[in-house]
KENU-493461 format. One record per residue: residue in one letter; x, y, z of N, C-alpha, C in turn. Coordinates in steps of 0.02 Angstrom, whole numbers, padded with zeros to 5 digits, always signed. Atoms other than C-alpha are relative to their C-alpha. Last residue first. Layout:
BEGIN
aXYZXYZXYZ;...
This chain:
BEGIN
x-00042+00027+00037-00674+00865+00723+00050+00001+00054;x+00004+00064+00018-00840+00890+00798+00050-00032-00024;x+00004+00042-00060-00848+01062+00852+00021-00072+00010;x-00062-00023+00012-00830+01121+00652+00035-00021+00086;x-00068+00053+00015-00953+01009+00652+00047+00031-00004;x+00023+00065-00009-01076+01116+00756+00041-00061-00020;x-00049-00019-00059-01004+01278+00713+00003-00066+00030;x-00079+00002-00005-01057+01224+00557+00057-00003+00054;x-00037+00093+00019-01228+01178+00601+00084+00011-00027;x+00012+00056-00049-01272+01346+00686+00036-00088-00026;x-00042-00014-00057-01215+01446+00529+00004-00053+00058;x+00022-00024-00047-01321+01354+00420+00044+00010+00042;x-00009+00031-00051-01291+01301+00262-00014+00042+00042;x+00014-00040-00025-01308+01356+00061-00003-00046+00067;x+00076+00004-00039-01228+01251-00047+00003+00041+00056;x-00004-00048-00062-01070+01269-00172-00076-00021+00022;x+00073-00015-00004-01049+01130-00315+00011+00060+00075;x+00046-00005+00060-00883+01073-00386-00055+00058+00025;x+00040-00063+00009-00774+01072-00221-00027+00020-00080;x-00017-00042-00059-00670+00927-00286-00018+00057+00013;x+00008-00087+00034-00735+00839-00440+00015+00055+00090;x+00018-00040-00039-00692+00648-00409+00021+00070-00021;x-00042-00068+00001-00705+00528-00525-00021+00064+00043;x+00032-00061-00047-00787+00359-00521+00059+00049-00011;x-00031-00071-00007-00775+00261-00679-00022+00066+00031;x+00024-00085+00006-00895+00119-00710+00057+00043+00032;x-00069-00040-00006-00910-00056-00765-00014+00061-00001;x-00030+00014+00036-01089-00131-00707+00075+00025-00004;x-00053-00006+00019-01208-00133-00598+00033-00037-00051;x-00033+00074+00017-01377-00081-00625+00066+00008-00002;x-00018+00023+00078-01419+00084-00532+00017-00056-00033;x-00010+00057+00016-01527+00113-00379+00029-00016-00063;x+00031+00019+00052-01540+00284-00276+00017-00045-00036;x+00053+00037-00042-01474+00295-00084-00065-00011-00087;x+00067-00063-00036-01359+00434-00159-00059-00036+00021;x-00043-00063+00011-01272+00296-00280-00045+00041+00024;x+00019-00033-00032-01329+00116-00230+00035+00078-00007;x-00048-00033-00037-01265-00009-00362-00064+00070+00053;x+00037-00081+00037-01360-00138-00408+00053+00022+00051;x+00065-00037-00036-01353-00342-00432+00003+00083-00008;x-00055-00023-00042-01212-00455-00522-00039+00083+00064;x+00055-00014-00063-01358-00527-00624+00083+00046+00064;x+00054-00015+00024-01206-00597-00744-00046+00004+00088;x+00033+00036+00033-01051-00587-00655-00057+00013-00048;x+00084+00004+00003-00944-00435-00638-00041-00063-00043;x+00007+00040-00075-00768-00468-00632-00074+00002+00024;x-00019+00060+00008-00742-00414-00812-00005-00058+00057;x+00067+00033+00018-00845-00256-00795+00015-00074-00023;x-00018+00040+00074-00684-00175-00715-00058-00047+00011;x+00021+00066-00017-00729-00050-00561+00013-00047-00074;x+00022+00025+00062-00601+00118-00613-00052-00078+00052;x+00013+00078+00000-00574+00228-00481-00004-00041-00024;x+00039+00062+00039-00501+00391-00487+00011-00069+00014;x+00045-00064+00073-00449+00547-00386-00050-00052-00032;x-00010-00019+00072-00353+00420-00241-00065+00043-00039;x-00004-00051-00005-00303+00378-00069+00000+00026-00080;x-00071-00006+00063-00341+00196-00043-00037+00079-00015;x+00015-00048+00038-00413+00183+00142+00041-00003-00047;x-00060-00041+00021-00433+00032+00229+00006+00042-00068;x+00016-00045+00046-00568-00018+00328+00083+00018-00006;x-00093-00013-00021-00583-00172+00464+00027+00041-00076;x-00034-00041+00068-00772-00120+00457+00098-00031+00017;x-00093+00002-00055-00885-00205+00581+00043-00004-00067;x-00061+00015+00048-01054-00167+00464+00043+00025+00065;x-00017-00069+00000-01232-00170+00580+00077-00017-00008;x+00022-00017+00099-01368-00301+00537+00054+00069-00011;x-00018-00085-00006-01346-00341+00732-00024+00036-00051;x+00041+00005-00075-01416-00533+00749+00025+00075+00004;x+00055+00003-00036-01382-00597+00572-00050+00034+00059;x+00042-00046+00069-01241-00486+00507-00072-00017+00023;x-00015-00074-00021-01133-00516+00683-00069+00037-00070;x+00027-00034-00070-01184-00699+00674-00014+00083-00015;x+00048-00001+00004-01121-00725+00510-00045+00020+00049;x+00046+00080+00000-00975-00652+00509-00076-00011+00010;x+00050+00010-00032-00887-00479+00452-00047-00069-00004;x+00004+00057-00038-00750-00419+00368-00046-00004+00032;x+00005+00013-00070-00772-00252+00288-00026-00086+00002;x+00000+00075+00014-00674-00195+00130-00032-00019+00074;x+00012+00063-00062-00699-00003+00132-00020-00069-00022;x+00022+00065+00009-00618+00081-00023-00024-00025+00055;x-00005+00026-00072-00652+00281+00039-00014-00083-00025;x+00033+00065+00001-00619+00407-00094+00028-00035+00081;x+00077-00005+00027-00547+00596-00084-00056-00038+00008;x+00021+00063+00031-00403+00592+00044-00059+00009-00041;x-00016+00010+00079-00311+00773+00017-00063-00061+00011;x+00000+00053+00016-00375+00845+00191-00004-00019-00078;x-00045+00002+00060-00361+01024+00214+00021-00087-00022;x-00044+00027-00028-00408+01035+00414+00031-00022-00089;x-00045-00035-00060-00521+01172+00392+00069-00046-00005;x-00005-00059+00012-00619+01117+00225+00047+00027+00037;x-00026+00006+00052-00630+00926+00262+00020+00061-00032;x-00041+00050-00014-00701+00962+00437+00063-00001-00054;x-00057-00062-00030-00803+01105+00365+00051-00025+00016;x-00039-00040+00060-00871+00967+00244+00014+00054+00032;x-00019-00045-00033-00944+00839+00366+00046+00062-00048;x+00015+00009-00063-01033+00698+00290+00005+00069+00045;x+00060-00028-00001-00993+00762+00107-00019+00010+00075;x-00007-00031-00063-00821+00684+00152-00038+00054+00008;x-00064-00050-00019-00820+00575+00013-00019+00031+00060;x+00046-00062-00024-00882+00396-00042+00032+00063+00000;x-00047-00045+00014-00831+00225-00114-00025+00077-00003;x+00022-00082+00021-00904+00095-00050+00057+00037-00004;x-00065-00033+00039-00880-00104-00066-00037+00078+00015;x+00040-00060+00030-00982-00213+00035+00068+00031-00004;x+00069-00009-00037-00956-00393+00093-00031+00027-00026;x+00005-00028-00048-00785-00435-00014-00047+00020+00006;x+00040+00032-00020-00662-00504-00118-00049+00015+00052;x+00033+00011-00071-00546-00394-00200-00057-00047+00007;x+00067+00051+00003-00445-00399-00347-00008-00002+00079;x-00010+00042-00058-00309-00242-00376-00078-00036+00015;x+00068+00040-00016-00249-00130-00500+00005-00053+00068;x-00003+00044-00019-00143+00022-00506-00050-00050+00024;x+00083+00050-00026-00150+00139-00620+00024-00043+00030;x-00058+00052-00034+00027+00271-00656-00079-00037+00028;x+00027+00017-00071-00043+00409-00756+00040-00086+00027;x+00020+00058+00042+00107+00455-00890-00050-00026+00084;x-00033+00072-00046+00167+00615-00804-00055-00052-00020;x+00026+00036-00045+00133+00782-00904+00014-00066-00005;x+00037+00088+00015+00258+00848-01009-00043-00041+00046;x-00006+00044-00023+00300+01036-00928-00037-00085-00032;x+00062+00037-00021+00266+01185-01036+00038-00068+00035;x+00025+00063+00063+00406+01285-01054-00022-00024+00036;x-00037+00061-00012+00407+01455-00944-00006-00050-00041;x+00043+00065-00002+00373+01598-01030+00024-00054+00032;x+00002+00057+00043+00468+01752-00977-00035-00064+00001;x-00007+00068-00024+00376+01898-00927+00048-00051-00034;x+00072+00060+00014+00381+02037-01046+00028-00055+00042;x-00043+00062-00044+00502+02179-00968-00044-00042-00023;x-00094-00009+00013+00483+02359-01104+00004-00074+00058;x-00018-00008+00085+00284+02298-01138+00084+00002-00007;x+00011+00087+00045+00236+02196-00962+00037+00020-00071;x-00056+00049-00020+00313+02350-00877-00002-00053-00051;x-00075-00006+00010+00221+02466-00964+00050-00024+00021;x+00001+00028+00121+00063+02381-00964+00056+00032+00003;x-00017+00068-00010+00098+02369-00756-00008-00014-00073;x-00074+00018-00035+00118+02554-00733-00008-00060-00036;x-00034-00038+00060-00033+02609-00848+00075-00019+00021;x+00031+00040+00044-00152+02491-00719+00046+00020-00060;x-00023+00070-00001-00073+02556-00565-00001-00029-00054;x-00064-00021+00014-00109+02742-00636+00024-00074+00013;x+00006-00017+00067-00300+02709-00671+00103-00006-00016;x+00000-00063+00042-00328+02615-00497+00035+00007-00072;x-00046-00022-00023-00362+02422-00470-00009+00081-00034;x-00052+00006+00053-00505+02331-00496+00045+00067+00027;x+00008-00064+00033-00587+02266-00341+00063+00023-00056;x-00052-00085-00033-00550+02096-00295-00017+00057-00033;x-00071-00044+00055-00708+01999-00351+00035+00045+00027;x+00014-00055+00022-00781+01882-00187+00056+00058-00046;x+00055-00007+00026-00774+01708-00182-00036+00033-00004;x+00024-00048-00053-00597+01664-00189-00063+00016-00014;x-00012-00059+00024-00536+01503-00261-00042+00067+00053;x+00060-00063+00007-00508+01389-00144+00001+00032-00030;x+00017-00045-00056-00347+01289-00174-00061+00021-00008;x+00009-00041+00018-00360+01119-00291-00013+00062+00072;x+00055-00033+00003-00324+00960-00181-00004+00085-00030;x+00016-00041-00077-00150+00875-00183-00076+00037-00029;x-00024-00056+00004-00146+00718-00295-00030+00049+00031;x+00020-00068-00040-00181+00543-00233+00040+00061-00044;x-00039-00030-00069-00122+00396-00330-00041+00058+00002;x-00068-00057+00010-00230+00328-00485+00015+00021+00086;x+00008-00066-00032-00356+00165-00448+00075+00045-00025;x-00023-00049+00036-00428+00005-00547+00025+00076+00046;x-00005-00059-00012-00520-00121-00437+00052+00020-00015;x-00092-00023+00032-00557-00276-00498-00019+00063-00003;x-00014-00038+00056-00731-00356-00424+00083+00030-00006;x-00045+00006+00061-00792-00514-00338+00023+00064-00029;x+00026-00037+00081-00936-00486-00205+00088+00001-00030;x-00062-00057+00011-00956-00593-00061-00022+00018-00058;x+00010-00057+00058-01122-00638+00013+00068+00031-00013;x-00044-00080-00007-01043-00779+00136-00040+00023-00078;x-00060+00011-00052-01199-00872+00138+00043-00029-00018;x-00067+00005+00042-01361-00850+00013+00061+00011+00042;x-00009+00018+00076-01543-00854+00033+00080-00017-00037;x+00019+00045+00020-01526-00853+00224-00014-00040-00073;x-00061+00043-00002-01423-00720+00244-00002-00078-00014;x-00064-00004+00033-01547-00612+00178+00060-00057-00013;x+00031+00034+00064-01692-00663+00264+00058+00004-00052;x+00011+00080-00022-01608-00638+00428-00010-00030-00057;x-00072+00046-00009-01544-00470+00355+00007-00062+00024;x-00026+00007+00062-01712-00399+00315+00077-00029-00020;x+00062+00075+00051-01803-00483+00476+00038+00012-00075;x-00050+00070-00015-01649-00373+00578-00023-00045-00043;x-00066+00004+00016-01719-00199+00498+00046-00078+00004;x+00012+00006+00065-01922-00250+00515+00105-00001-00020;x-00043+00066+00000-01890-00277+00705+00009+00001-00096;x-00060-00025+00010-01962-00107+00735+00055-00063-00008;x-00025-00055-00035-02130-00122+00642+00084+00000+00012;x-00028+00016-00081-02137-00302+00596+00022+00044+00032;x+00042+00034-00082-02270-00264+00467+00021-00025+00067;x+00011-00033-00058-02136-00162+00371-00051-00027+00039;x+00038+00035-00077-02063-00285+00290-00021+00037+00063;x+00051+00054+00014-02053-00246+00109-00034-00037+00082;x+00081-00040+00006-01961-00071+00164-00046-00063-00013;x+00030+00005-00055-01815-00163+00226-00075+00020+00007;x+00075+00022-00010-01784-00221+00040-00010+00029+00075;x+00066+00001+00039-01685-00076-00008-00041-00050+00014;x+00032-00075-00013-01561-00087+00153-00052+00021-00052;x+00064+00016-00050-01546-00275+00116-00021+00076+00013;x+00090+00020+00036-01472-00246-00061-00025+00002+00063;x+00068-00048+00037-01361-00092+00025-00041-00065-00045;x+00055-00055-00055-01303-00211+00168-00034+00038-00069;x+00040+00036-00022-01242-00360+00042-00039+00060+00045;x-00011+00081-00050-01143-00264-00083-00045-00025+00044;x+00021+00046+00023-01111-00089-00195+00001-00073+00040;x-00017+00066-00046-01101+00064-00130-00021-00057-00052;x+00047+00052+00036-01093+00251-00218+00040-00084+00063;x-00054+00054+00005-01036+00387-00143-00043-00060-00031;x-00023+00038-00064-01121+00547-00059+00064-00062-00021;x-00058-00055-00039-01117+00697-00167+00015-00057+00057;x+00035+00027-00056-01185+00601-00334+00047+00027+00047;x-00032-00043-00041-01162+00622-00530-00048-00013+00100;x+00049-00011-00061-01214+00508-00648+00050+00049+00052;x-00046+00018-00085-01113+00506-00803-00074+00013+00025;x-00030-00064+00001-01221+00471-01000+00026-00009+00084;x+00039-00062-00017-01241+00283-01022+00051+00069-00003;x+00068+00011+00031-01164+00132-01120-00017+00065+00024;x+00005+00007+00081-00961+00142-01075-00075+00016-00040;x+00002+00047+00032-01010+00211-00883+00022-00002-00089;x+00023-00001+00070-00969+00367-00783+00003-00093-00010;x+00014+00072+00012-00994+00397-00601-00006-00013-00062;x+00040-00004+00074-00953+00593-00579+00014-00084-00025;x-00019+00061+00011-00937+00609-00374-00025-00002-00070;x+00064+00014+00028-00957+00797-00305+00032-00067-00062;x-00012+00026+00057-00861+00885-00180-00035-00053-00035;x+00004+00056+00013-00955+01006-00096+00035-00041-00055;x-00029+00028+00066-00899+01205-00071-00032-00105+00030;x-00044+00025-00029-00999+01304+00119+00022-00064-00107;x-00009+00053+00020-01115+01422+00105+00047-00023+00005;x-00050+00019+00012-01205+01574+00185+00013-00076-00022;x-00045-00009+00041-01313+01675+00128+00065-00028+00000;x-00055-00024-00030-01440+01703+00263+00084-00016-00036;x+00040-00064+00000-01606+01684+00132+00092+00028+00062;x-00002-00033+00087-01558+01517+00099+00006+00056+00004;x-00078+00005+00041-01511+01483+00277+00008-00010-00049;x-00026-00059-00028-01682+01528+00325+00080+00008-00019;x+00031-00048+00069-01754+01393+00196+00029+00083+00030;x-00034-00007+00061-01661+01263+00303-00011+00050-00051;x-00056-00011-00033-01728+01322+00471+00027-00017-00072;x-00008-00084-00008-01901+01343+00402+00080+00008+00005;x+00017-00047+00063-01889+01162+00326+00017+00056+00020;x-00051+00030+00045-01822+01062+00484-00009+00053-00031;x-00052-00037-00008-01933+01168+00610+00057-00008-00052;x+00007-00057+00041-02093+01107+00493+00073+00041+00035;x-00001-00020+00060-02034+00934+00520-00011+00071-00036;x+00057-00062+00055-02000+00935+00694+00014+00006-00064;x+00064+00060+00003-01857+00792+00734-00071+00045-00024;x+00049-00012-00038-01721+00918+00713-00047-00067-00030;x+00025+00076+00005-01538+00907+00642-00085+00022+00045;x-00001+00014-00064-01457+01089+00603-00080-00046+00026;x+00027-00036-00026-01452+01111+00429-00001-00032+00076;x-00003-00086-00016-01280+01087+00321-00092+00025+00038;x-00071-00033+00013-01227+00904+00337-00024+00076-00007;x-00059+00026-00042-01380+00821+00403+00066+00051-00002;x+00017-00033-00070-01478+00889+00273+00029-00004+00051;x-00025-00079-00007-01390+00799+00133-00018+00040+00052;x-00067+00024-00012-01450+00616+00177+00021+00062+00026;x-00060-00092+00022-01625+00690+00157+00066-00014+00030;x-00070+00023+00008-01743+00513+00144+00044+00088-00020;x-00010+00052-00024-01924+00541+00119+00068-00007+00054;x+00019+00050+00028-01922+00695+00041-00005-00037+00063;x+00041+00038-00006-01949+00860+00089-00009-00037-00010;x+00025+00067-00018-01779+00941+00160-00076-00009-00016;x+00042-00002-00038-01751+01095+00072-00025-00051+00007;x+00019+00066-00015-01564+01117-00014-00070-00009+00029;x+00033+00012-00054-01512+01273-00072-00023-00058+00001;x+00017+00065+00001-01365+01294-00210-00042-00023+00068;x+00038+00055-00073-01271+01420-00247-00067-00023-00010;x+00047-00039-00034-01221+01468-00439-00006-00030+00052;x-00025-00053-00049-01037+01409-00481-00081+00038+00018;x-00004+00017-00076-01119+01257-00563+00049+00047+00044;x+00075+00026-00042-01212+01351-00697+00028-00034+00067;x+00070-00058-00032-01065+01420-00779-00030-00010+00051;x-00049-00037-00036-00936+01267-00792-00037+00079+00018;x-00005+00029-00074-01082+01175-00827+00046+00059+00026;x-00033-00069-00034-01097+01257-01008+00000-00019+00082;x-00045-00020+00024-01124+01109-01083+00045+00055+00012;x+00024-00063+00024-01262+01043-00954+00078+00032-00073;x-00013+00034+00047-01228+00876-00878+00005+00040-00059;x-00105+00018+00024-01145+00961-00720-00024-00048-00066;x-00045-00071-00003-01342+01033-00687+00072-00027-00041;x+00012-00048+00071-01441+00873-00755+00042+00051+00000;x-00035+00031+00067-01340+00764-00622-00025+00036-00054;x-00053-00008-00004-01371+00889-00483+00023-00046-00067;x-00028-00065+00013-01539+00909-00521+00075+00014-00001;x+00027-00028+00064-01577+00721-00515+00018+00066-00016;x-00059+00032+00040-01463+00678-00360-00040+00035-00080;x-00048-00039-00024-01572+00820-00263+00049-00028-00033;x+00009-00070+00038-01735+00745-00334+00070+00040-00003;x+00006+00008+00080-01691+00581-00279+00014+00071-00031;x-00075+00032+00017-01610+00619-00101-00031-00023-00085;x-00024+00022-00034-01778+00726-00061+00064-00034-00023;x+00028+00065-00002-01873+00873-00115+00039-00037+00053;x+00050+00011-00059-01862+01053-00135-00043-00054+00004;x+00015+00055+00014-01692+01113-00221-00051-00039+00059;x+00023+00031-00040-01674+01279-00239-00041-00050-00018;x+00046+00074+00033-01557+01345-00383-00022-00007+00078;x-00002+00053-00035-01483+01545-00345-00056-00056-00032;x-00064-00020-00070-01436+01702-00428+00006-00049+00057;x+00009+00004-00026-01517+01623-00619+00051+00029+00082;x-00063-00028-00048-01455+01602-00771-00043+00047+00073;x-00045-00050+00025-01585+01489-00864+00040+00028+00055;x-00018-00033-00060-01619+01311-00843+00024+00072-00035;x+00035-00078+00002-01667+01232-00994+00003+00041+00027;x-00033+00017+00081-01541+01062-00992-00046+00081-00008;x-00057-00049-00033-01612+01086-00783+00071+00006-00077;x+00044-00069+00000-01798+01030-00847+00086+00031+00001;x-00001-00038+00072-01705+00878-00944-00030+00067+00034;x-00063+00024+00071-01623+00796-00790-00009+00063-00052;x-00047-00037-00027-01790+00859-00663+00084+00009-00059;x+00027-00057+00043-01899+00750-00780+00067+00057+00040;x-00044-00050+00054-01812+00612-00716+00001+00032-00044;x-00062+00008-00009-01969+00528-00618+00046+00008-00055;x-00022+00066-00025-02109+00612-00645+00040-00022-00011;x+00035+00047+00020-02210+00770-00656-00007-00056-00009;x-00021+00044+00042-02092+00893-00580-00081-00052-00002;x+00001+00062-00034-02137+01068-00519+00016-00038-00057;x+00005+00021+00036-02053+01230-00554-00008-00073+00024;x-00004+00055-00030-02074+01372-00438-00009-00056-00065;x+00022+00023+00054-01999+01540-00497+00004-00070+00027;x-00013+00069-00001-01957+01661-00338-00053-00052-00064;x+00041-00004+00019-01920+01839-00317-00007-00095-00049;x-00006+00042+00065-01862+01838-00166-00049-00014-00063;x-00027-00020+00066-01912+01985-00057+00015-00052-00049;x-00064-00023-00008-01890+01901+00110+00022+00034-00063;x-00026-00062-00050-02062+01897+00144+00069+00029-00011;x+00025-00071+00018-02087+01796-00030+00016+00044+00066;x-00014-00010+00051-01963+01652+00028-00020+00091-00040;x-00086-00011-00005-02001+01631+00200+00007+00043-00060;x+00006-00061-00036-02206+01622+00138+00079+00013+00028;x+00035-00049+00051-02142+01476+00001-00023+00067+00041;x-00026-00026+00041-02064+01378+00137-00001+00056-00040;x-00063-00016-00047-02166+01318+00280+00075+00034-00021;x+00008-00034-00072-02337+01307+00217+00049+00010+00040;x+00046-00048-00019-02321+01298+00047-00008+00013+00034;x-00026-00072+00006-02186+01184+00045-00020+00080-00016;x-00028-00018-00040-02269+01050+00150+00052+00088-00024;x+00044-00036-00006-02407+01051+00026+00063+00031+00059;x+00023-00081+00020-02305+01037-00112-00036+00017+00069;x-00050-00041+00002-02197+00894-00021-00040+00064-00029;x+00003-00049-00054-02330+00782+00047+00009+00060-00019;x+00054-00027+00040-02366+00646-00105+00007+00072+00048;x+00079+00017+00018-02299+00524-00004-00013+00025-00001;x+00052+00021-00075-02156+00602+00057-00067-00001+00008;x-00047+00033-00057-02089+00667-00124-00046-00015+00065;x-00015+00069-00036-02207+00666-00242+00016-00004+00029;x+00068+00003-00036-02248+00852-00272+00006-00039+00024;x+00004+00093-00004-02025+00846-00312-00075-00003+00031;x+00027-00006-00056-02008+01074-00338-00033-00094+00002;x+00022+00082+00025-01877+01116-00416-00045-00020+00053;x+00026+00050-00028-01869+01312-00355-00019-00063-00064;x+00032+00050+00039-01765+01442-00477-00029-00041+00045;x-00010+00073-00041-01716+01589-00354-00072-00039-00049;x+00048+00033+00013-01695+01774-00402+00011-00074-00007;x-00033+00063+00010-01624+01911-00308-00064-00047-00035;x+00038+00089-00033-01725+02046-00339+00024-00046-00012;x+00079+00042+00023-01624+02181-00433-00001-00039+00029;x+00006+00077-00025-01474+02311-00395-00061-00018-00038;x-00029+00033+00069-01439+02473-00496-00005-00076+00016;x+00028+00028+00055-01548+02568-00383+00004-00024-00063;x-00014-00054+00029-01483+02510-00224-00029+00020-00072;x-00050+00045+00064-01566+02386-00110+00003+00084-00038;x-00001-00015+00067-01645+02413+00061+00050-00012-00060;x-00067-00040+00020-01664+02291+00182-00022+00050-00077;x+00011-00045-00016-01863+02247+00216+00069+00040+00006;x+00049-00036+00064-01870+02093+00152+00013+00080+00026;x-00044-00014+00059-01713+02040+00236-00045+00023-00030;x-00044-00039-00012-01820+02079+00418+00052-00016-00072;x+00029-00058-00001-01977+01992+00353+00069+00051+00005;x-00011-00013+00076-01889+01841+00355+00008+00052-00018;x-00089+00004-00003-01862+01826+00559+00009+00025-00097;x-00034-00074-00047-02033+01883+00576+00057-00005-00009;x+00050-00042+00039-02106+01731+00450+00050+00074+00044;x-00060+00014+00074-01958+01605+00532-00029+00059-00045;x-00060-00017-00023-02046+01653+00720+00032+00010-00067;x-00001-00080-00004-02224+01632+00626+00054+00060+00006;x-00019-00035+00055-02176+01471+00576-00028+00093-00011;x-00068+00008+00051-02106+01416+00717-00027+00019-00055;x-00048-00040-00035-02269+01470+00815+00067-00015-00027;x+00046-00089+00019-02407+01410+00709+00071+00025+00021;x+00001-00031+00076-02293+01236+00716-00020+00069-00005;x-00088-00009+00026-02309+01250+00918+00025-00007-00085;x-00016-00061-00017-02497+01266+00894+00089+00003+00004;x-00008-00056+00071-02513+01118+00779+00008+00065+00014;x-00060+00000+00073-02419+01007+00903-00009+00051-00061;x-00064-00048-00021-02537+01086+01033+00059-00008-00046;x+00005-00061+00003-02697+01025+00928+00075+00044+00042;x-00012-00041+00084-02623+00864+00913+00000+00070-00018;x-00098+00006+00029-02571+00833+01086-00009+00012-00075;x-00043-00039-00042-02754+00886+01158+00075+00013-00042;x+00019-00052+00027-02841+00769+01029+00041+00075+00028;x-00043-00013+00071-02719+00630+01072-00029+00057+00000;x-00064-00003-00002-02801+00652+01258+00049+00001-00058;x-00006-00063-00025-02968+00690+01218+00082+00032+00015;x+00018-00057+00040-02989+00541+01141+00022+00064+00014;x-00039+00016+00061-02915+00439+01259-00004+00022-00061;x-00026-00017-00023-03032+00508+01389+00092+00000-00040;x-00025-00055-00002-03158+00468+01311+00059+00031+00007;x+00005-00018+00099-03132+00287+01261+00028+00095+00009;x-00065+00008+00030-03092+00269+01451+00016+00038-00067;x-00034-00055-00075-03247+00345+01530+00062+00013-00029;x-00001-00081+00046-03342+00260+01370+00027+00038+00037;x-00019+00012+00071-03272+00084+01448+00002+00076-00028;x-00088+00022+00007-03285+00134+01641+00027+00013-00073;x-00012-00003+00076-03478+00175+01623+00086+00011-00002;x+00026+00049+00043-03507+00140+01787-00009-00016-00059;x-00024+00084-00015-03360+00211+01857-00053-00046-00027;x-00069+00022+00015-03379+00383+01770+00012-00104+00001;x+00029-00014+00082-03593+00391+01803+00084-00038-00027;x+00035+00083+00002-03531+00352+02005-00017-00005-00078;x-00065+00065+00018-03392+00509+01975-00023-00086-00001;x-00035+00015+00057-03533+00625+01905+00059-00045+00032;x+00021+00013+00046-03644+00592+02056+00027-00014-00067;x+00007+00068-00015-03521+00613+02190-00033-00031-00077;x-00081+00034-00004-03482+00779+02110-00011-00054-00001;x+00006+00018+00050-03675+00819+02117+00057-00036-00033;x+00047+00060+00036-03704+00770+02276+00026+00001-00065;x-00039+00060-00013-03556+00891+02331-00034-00062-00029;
């Protein structure tokens, strides 16, 4: 009992190093268990792999095989290591036979995917750059119409994973994020994206699955990062400062658009089997003594454009990436999204958060006219990446691209609608 007594008079008189300790001991505790729960998700995703490695295959089959892009940069510098330790073992357990190809710096990805060979799947293992970069080299390709019917994995390591959201099931754990997306590479299923082809007079298109913006929230949303010394106030300080250089931020431009037409069906996405020997001798002898008749070609319909001058906060024009079972089940034609949002000063100052009175024009194409564009007329935001604006021609590619998703998260928005 003395000695008890003893160590709690030592405690109180040394209060300070009592504390220090003890505060030590205490992160140290929460780190080491954070890295034991990791051990343990990725052991769970390692046992869960293991079981496709270990299907058998026939002997006219071959090792699926999976191109990796691999962004070292992304999340400060993180991303190889993160995909070494939470990816790359998935991958080999499950049999894949996997070709990792890193990048070296910014829009190298463009010209690596101009070399790309034919391939049973692309994995993409970065963040909203890397993922716009591969996707714009893929559909820039000549043979596109090839290459973008291969699927299409996604693996959250950047910074910034817009895409994630929409096909893996949302987690604050970073190594659960990854495993759980790299497992729904390996579980096969996918879900069609439609996919935005941003062309200009001067450049080659850009391509992009979210939308492009142009106006007063996306410049302040690129500077918020200059102010991060005000921790969580940093978002309102970039719209105080904002509004202050310049009040009403409108934006000027002439908007160009075609009417809605109905959405291409699904094609199917496994080959009907070919038919028997005698079906096949029936139907050439029909076609030879009854030949179809041709129908005459129909004159296509003179497009019909309609323009129109707006004035206004922030302009976007997006698709329904957000939720794409939603847009899949319920067969929705709208493609684009003009939002014009009203909004005062107050509400921008002291919230920083867009009150939308939104109205939808229902159309394929966009045109922005480079005649309403001042000089300096600032940047466009396409996939949270930065382009100069100018005149440009959005077009929408309806289910273009296929990606790999996660059961769980479908059911999830398919919940949601």
């Amino acid at each position: 009992m003395a000695r008890v007594v003893k160590v709690f008079r030592t405690l109180r008189n040394h209060w300070k190093k009592s504390t220090f300790a003890v505060c030590v001991l205490s992160y140290g505790g929460h780190w080491l268990y954070g890295k034991h729960c990791d051990n343990v998700l990725r052991r769970e995703a390692c046992i869960e792999a293991r079981a496709f490695g270990h299907q058998l295959i026939g002997p006219q089959e071959h090792l699926k095989k999976a191109i990796v892009i691999l962004n070292p940069a992304a999340c400060n510098r993180k991303a190889n290591s993160l995909f070494e330790k939470n990816a790359a073992p998935i991958l080999h357990l499950a049999g894949v036979e996997v070709k990792i190809v890193k990048t070296d710096y910014e829009g190298q990805a463009k010209k690596l995917m101009e070399l790309m060979d034919q391939t049973d799947m692309l994995i993409i293992a970065g963040g909203d750059g890397t993922l716009q970069e591969v996707i714009t080299g893929l559909l820039r390709r000549v043979d596109e119409e090839t290459f973008s019917k291969i699927p299409i994995g996604f693996i959250p390591l950047g910074s910034s994973n817009s895409l994630s959201q929409s096909l893996h099931l949302v987690s604050d754990n970073k190594v659960q994020h990854i495993t759980s997306a790299t497992l729904s590479i390996l579980k096969g299923e996918t879900v069609p994206l439609d996919v935005l082809q941003i062309k200009s007079e001067k450049e080659q298109p850009v391509f992009a699955l979210f939308g492009l913006r142009w106006g007063a929230f996306r410049d302040v949303t690129a500077s918020i990062s200059k102010y991060w010394y005000l921790g969580p106030l940093k978002t309102r300080a970039a719209h105080w400062f904002s509004s202050l250089k310049q009040w009403p931020q409108s934006h000027q431009a002439s908007l160009s658009y075609l009417a809605p037409v109905p959405r291409p069906p699904d094609l199917p996405t496994e080959i009907p089997p070919r038919p028997n020997l005698l079906y096949r001798i029936y139907r050439r002898l029909k076609n030879y003594w009854n030949p179809p008749i041709e129908e005459p070609q129909k004159e296509p319909e003179p497009e019909r454009w309609e323009s129109k001058d707006i004035s206004t906060l922030e302009l976007t024009v997006s698709t329904h990436n957000k939720n794409p079972v939603k847009r899949v089940s319920t067969d929705i034609i709208v493609a684009l999204h003009g939002n014009v949002c009203i909004i005062n000063s107050i509400e921008f100052l002291l919230i920083g958060v867009v009150y939308c009175l939104q109205r939808e024009d229902d159309s394929m194409v966009i045109t922005l006219d480079s005649d309403s564009l001042t000089e300096g007329a600032g940047f466009y935001g396409i996939d949270n990446e930065e382009y100069e604006a100018m005149s440009v021609e959005v077009r929408l590619l309806p289910r273009k691209l296929r990606f790999f998703c996660s059961a769980e998260r479908r059911e999830q928005l398919a919940q949601a609608q």
